[in-house]
C-alpha positions as CSV (number, residue, x, y, z in Angstrom):
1,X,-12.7,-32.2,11.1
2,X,-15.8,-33.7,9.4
3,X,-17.0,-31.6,5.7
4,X,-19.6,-32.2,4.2
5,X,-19.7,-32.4,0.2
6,X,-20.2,-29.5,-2.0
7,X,-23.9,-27.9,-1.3
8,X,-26.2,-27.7,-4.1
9,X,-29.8,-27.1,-3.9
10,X,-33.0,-27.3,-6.4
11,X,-31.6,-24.0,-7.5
12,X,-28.3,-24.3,-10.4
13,X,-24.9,-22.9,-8.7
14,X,-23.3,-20.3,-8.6
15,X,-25.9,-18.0,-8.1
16,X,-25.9,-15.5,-10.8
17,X,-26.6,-11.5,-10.0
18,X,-26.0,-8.6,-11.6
19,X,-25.2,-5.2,-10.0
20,X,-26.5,-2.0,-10.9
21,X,-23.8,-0.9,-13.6
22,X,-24.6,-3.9,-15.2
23,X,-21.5,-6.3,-14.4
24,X,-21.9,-9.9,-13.5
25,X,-21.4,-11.5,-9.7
26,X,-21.2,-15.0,-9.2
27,X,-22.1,-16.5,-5.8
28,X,-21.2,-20.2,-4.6
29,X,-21.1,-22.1,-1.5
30,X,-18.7,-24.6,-1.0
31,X,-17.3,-26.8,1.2
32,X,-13.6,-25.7,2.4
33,X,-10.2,-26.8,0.3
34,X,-7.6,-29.1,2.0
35,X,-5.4,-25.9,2.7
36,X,-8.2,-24.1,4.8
37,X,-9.0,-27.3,6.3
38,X,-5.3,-28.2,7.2
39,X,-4.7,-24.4,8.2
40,X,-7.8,-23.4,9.2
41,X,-6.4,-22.7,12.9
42,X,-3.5,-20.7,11.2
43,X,-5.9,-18.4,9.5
44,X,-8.9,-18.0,11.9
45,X,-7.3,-18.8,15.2
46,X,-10.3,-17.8,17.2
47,X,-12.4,-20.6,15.0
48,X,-10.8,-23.3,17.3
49,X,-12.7,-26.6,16.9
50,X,-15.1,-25.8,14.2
51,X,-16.5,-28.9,13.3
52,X,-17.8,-27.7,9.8
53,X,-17.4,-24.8,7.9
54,X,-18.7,-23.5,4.6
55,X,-16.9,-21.3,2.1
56,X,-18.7,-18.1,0.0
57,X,-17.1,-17.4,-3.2
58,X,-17.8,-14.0,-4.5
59,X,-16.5,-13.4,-7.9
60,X,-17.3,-9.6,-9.5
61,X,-16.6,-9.3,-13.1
62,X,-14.5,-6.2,-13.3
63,X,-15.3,-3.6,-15.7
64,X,-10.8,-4.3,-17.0
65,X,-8.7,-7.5,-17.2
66,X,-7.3,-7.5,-13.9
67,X,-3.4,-9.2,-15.7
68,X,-1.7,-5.6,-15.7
69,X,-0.5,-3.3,-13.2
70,X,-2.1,0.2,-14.3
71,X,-2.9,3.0,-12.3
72,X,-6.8,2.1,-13.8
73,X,-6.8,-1.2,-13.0
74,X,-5.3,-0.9,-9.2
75,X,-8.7,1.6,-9.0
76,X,-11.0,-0.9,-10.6
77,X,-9.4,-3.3,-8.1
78,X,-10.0,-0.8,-4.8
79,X,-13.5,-0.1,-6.5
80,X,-14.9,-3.9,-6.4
81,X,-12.7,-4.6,-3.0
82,X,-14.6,-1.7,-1.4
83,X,-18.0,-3.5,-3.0
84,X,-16.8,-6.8,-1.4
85,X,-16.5,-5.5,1.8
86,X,-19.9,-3.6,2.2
87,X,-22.0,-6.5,0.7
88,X,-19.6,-9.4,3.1
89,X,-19.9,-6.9,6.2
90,X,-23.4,-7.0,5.7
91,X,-23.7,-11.0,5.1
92,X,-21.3,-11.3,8.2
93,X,-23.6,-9.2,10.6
94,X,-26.4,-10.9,9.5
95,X,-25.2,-14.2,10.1
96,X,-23.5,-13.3,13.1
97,X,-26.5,-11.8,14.6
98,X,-28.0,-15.7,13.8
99,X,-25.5,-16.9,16.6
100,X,-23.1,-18.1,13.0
101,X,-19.5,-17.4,13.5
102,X,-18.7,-15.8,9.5
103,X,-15.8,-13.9,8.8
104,X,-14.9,-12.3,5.8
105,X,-11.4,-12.3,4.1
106,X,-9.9,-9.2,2.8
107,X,-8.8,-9.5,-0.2
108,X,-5.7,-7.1,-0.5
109,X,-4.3,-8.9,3.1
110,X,-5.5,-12.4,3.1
111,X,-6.7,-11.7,6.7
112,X,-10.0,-11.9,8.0
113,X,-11.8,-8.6,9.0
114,X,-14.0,-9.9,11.9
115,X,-11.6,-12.2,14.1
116,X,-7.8,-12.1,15.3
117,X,-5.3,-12.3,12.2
118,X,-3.7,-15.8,11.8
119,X,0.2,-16.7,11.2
120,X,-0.9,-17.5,7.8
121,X,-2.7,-15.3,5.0
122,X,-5.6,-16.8,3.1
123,X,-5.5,-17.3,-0.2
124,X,-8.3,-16.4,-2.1
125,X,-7.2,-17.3,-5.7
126,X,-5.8,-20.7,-4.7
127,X,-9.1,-21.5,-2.9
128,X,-11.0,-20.4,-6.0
129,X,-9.0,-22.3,-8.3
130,X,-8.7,-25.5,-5.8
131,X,-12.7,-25.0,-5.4
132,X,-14.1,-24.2,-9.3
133,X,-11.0,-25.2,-11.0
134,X,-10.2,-21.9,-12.8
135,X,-6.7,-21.6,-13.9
136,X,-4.3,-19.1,-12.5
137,X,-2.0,-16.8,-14.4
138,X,1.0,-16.4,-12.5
139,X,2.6,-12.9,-13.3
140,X,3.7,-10.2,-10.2
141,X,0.3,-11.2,-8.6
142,X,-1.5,-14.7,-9.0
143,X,-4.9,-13.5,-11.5
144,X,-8.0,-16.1,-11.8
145,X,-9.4,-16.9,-15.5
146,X,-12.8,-17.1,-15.8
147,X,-14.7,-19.3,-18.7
148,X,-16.5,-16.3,-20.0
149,X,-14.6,-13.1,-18.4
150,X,-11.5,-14.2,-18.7
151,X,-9.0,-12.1,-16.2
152,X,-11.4,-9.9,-16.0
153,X,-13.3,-11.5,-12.4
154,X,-12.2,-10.2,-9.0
155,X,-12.2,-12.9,-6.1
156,X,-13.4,-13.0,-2.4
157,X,-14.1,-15.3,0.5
158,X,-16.2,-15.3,3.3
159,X,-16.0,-18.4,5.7
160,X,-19.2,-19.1,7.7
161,X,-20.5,-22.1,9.7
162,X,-24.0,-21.4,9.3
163,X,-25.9,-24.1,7.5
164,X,-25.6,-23.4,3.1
165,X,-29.5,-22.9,2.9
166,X,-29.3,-20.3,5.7
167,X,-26.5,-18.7,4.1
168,X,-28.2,-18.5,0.8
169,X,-31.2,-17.1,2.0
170,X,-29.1,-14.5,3.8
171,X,-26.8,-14.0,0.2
172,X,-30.3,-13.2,-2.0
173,X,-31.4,-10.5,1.1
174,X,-28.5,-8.9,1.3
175,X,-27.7,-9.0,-2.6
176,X,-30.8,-7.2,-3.6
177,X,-30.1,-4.6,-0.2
178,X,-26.7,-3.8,-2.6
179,X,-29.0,-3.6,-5.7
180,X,-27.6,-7.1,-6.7
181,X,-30.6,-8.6,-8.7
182,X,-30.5,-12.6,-9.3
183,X,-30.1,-13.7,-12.9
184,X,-32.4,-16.7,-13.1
């Protein structure tokens, strides 16, 4: 498979929102790391031959460091999945409807929502950290460290083959559908 480098336009990455309650979400688009390209088949197996593919990482700051099992934290967790999956449904359908196979990966599984489950979970925390270089804490589940929230940042993917600019566009649509409003 042939990817192209990491997409950047006029506009800084990631793109920078903000959601109604006031907490941060950070948009990028990326081309995919060596283990979705060498497993790619393994996690999407309708995707067969996909000659180039473009990965969507959406962190959420979360409202708690995410490094401890708590009954409030598990919540916090359900509360910015649930957020994930309405916004990524949304991006998905749109691009979709644009004749774009996209697919987004639920967090809790590793599985995507949209196509057949793989033989192999995705990994959203090792693609983020293989992608933006965050470091990982490893404790009884694998937690991202971001530069200014620290563990407090809750990861998802959504793999698409539409073009980045197309994908952006649809990203700033759909964001300020969710009340997302772009930092700039």
């Amino acid at each position: 498979m042939n990817y192209s480098p990491v997409y950047s336009s006029e506009q800084s990455y990631p793109i920078n929102l903000v959601g109604k309650t006031g907490q941060a979400i950070q948009i990028s688009i990326h081309s995919p790391s060596q283990y979705i390209c060498a497993n790619c088949e393994r996690i999407l197996p309708d995707w067969k031959q996909k000659s180039i593919l473009w990965v969507v990482i959406v962190l959420q700051q979360s409202q708690y460091q995410l490094d401890k099992c708590t009954p409030v934290v598990e919540a916090e967790k359900e509360r910015l999945r649930e957020r994930f999956m309405r916004f990524g449904l949304d991006l998905a359908f749109n691009l979709r409807d644009r004749h774009y196979l996209t697919d987004l990966i639920d967090p809790r599984t590793g599985y995507p929502l949209l196509s057949h489950p793989g033989t192999v979970p995705h990994d959203d925390t090792a693609v983020v950290k293989a992608l933006l270089n965050y470091p990982v804490i490893k404790n009884k589940c694998r937690v991202l460290v971001h530069p200014n929230w620290g563990t407090a940042v809750y990861p998802s993917i959504i793999i698409s083959e539409a073009p980045p600019i197309t994908i952006e566009w649809a990203i700033k649509t759909i964001a300020a559908m969710h009340g997302w409003q772009e930092i700039i």
